[in-house]
C-alpha positions as CSV (number, residue, x, y, z in Angstrom):
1,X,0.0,0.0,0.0
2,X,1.2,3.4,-1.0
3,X,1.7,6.4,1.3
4,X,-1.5,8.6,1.5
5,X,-0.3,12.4,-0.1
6,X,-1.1,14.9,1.6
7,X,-3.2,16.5,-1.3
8,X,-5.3,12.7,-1.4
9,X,-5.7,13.5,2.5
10,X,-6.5,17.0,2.0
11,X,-9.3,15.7,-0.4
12,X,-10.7,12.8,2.0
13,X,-10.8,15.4,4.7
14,X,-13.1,17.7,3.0
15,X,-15.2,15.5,2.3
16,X,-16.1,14.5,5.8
17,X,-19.5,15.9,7.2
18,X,-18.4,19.3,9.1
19,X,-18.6,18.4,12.1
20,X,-16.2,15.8,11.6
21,X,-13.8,18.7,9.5
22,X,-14.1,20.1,12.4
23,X,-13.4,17.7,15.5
24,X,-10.2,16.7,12.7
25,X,-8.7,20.5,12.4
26,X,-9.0,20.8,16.0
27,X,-6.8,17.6,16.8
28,X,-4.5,18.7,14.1
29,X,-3.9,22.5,16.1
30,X,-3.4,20.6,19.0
31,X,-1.2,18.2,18.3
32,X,0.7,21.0,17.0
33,X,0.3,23.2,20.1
34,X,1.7,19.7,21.9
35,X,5.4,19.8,19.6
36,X,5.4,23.8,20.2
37,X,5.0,23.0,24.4
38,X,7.6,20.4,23.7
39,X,9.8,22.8,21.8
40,X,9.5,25.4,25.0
41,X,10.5,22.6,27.4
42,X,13.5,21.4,25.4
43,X,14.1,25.3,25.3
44,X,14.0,26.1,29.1
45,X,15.7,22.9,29.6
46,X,18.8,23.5,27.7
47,X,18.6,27.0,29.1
48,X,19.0,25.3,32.4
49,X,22.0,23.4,32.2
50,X,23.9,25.8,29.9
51,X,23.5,27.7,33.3
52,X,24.2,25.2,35.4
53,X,28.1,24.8,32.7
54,X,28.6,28.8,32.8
55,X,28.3,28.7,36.9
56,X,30.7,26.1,37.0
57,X,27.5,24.3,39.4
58,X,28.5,21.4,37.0
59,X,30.8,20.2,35.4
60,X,30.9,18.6,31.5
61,X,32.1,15.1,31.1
62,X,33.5,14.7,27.7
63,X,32.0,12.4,25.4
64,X,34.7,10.2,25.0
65,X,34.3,9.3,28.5
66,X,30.6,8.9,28.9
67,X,30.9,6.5,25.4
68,X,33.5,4.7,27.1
69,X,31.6,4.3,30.5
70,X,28.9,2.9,28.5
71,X,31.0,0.1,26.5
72,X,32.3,-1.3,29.3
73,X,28.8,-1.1,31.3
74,X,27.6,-2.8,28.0
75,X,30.3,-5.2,27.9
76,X,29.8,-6.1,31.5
């Protein structure tokens, strides 16, 4: 089975009954309103521990190290 286009969903959408247009447009604006929250989180986040590195509160652990820890975690 082929991948629906968007244009083919587009047109299967519009022709739902409008109420139905309607209940589908507003789960489409939310689940985009879900990735933008998502996007502010990730934001605040890394704002956080970028401040946490400047203050010198923590300190980085190069990746060589933490790729290293986990071999030989992996490897028992």
């Amino acid at each position: 089975m082929s991948p629906i286009t968007r244009e083919r969903l587009e047109v299967e959408a519009r022709s739902l009954p409008r109420e139905e247009r309607a209940r589908l447009a507003e789960a489409l604006l939310a689940s985009l309103e879900e990735e933008a929250e998502i996007e502010r989180a990730w934001r605040a986040e890394i704002g956080r521990r970028a401040s946490e590195l400047d203050s010198g509160s923590v300190q980085a652990i190069p990746a060589e190290q933490v790729f290293a820890e986990i071999d030989e975690i992996l490897q028992g």
